[in-house]
C-alpha positions as semicolon CSV with decimal commas, in nm:
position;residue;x (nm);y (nm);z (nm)
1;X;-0,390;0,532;0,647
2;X;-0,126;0,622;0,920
3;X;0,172;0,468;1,102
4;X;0,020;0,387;1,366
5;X;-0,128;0,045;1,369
6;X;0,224;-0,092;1,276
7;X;0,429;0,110;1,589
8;X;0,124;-0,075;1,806
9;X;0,179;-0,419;1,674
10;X;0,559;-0,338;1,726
11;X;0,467;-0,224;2,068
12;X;0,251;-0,520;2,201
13;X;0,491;-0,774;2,052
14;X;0,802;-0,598;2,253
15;X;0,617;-0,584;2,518
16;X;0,474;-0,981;2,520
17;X;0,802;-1,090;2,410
18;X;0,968;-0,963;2,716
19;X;0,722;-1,034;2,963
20;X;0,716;-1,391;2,867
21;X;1,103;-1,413;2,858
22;X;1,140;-1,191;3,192
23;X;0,948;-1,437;3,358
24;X;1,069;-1,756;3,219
25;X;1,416;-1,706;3,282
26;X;1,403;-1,494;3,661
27;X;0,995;-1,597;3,805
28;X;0,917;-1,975;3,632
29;X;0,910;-2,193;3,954
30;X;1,228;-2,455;3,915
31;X;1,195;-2,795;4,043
32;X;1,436;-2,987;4,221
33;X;1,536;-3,334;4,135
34;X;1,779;-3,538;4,339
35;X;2,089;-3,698;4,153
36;X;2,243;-4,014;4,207
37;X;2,520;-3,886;4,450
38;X;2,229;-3,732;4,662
39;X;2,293;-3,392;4,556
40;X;2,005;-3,151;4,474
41;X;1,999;-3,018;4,129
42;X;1,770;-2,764;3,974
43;X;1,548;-2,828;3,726
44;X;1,519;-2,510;3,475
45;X;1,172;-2,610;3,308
46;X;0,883;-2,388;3,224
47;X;0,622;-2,364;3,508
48;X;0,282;-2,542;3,352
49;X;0,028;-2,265;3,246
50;X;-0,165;-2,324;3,578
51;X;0,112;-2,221;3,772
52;X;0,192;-1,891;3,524
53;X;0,009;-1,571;3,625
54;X;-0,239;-1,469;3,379
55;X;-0,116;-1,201;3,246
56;X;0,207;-1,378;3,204
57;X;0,016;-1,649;3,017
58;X;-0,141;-1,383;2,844
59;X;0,133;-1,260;2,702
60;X;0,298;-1,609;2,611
61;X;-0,041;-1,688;2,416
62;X;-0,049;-1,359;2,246
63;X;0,354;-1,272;2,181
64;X;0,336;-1,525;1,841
65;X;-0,012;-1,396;1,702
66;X;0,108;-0,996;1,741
67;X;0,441;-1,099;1,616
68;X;0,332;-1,285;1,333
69;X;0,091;-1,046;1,232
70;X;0,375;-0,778;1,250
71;X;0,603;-0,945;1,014
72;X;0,368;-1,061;0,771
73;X;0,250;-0,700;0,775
74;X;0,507;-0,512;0,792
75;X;0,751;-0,771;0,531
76;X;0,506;-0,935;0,334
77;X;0,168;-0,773;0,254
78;X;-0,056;-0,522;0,417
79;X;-0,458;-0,512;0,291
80;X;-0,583;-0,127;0,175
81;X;-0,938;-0,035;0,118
82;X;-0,989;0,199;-0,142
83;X;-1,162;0,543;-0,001
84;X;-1,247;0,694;-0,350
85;X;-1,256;0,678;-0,756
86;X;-0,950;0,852;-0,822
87;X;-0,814;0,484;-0,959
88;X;-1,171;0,434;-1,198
89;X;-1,157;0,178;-1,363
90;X;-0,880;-0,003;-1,271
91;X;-1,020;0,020;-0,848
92;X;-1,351;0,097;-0,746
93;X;-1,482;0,220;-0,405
94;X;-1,519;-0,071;-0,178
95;X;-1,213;-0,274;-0,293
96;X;-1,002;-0,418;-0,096
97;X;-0,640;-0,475;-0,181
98;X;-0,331;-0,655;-0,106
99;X;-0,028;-0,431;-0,115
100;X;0,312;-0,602;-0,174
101;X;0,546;-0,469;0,062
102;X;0,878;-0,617;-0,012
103;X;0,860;-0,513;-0,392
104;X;1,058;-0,239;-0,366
105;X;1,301;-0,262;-0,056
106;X;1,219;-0,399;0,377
107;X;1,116;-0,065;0,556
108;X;1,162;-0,042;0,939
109;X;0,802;-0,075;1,039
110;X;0,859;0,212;1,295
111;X;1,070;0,506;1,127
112;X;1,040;0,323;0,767
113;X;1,456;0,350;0,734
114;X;1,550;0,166;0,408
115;X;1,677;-0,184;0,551
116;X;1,719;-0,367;0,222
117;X;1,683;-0,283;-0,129
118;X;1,470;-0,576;-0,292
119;X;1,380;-0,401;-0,647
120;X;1,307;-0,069;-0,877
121;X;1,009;0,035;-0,969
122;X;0,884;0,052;-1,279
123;X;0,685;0,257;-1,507
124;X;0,308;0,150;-1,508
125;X;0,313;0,050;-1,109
126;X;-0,006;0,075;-0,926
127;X;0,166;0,205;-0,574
128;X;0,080;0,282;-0,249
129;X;0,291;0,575;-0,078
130;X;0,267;0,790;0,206
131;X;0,121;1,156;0,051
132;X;0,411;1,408;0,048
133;X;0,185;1,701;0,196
134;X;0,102;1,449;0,507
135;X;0,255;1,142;0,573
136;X;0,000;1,015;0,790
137;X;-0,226;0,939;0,514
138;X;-0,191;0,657;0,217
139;X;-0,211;0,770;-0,106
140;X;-0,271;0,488;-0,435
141;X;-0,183;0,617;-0,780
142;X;0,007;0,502;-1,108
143;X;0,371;0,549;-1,173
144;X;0,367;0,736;-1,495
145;X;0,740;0,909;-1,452
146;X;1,037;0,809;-1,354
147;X;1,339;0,997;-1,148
148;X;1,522;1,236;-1,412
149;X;1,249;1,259;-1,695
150;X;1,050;1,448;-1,827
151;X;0,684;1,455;-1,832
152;X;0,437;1,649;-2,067
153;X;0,087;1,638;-1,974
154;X;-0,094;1,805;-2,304
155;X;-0,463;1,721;-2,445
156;X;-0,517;1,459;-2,161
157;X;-0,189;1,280;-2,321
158;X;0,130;1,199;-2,110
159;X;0,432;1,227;-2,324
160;X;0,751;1,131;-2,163
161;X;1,098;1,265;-2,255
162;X;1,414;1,041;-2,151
163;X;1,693;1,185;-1,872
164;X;1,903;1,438;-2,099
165;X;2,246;1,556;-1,996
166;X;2,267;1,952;-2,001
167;X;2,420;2,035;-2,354
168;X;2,374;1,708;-2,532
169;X;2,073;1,670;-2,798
170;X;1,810;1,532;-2,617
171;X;1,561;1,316;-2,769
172;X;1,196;1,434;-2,827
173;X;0,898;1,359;-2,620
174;X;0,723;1,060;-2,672
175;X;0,330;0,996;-2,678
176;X;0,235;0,756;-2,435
177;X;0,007;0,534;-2,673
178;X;-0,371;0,579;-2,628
179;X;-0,655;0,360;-2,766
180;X;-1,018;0,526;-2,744
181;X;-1,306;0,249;-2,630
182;X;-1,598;0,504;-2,619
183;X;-1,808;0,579;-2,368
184;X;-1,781;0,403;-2,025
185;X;-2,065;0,291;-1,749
186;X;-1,928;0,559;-1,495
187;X;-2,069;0,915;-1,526
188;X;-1,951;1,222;-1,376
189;X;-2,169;1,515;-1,326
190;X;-2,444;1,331;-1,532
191;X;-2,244;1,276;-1,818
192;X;-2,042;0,929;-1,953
193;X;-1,655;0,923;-1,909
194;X;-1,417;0,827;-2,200
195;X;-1,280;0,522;-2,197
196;X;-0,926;0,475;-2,326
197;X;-0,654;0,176;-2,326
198;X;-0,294;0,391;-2,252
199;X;0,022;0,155;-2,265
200;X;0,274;0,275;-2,042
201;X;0,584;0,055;-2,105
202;X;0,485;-0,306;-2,082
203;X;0,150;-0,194;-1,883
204;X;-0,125;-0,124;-2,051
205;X;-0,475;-0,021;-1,893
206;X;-0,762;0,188;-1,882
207;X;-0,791;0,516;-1,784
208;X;-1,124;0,742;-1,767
209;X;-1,130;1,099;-1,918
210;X;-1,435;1,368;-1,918
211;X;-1,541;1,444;-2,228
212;X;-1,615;1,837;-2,122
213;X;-1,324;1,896;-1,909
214;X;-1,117;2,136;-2,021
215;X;-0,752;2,036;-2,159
216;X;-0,377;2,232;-2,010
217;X;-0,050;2,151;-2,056
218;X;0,168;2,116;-1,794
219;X;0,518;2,020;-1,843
220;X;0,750;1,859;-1,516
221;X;1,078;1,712;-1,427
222;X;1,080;1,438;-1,218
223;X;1,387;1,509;-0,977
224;X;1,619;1,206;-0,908
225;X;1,498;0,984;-0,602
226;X;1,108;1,104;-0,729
227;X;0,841;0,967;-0,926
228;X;0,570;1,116;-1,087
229;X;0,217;0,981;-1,007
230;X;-0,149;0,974;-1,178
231;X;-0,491;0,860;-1,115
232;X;-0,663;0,643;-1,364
233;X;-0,921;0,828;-1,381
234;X;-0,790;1,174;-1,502
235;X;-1,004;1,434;-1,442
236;X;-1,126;1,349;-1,111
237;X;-0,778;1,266;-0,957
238;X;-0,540;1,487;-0,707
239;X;-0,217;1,317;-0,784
240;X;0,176;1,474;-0,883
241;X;-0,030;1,737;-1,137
242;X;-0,119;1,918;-0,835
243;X;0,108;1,849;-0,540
244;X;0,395;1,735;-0,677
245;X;0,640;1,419;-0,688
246;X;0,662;1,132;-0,456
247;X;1,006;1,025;-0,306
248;X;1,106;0,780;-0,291
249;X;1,132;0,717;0,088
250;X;0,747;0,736;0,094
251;X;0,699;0,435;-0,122
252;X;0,517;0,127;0,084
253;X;0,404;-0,099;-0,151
254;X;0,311;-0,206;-0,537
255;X;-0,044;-0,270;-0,485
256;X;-0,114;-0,623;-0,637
257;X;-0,437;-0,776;-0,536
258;X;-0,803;-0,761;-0,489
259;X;-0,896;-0,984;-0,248
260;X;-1,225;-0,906;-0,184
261;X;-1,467;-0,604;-0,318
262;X;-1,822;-0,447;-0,173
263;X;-2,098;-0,243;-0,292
264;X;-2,231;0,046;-0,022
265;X;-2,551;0,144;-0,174
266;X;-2,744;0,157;0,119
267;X;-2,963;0,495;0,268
268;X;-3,041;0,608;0,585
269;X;-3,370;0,449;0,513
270;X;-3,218;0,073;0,484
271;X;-3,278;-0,147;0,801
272;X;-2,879;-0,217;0,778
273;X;-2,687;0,060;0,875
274;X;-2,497;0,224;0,527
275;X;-2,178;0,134;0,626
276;X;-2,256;-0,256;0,583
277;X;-2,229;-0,414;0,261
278;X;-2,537;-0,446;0,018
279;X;-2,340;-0,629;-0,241
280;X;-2,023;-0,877;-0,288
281;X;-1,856;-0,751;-0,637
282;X;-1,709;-1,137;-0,693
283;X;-1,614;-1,082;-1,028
284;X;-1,367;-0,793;-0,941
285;X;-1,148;-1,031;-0,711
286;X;-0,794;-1,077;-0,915
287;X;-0,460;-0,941;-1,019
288;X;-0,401;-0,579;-1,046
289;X;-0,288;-0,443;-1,377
């Protein structure tokens, strides 16, 4: 999802906001009221709205909607919709989020400068970031490591080695813990994913593995001001195994809530047109873990 819709809410409010003010301070009509020496004295009161032109009342009708909607957006929270099942099980196609944007610092909703620093992130994060390849486009993934670590990705097991100072022992790699549930209700390719619970920190959640996939390991340190990201599900997910780490700068959100969730099951055939809904998924509304 790109930049744009918050540089036009940015746009329309500067632009409402200052025809509205333009006009009510230089254009308003002033009326004259006599004192009780006789003299004349001017009256500096708003016109009424039938004396405003309309695009001028336009504006001063719309300036607190496009502003509002700006800072709750750009400060507050900002609603995703998930595009595919890289996050299975934890987000499904067709749910709608509630990204928290002040979790980990105010952005500039324009150039997304650092304004002020509101908290870290943490390991086990569901996050929304802009993808390092193309910043244009939203990315949602887990935060698995953390700047200076290092991460070991061996027989579809993360194992996570603290920061180690160059010629000091360094602690060995630790398995992230995993607990198998057996086969899940989503298939790939025909065939039923692996279900496990993986505790990363104080997080723990489900992930999806296929059972016929083939296993690699891959070994990676996270640079300082990076993080390294994963899909939940693991075998069908193009996250920091492929293109590398996120910085930090990219960051928009921890992704918190979901508010709302659809099924789109419908064909061509359907008298409703496939991209409407053809079911509410009620029971996935809730907290994001």
């Amino acid at each position: 999802m790109a930049n744009y819709f918050s540089i036009f809410l940015v746009a329309v409010s500067a632009v409402t906001g200052i025809v509205w003010l333009v006009y009510a301070l230089f254009f308003s009509p002033k009326e004259t009221l006599a004192t009780e020496n006789g003299e004349a004295q001017a009256n500096f009161t708003e016109s009424t709205d039938a004396e405003m032109p309309v695009f001028v009342d336009f504006c001063k009708q719309m300036f607190p909607i496009f502003f509002g909607v700006m800072i709750f957006r750009s400060f507050i929270y900002e609603p995703f919709q998930i595009p595919s099942g890289s996050m299975m099980p934890t987000l499904l196609e067709g749910d709608f989020i509630l990204v928290e944007k002040f979790s980990y610092g105010l952005k500039d909703p324009v150039v997304r400068s650092q304004l002020i620093d509101t908290g870290e992130v943490k390991r086990g994060d569901v996050v929304v970031f802009k993808y390092p390849l193309d910043t244009n486009v939203d990315y949602i993934k887990r935060v698995v490591g953390l700047p200076g670590e290092t991460i070991i990705y061996s027989n579809k097991q993360v194992f996570i080695q603290a920061p180690c100072e160059p010629g000091k022992l360094c602690e060995r790699p630790q398995p992230v813990a995993l607990t198998s549930l057996g086969d899940s209700e989503f298939l790939q390719r025909g065939i039923a994913l692996d279900t496990y619970t993986e505790e990363l920190g104080e997080v723990a959640h489900e992930i999806l593995r296929h059972p016929n996939n083939p296993s690699v390991a891959y070994k990676y340190d996270v640079p300082q001001g990076h993080y390294f990201v994963l899909g939940d599900n693991r075998d069908n997910s193009q996250d920091s195994r492929y293109w590398g780490f996120v910085p930090e700068g990219n960051l928009v959100g921890r992704a918190t809530f979901i508010w709302i969730s659809f099924d789109f099951d419908r064909v061509e055939e359907d008298f409703l047109p496939t991209w409407f809904p053809s079911n509410v998924r009620f029971e996935r509304i809730g907290s994001i873990k």
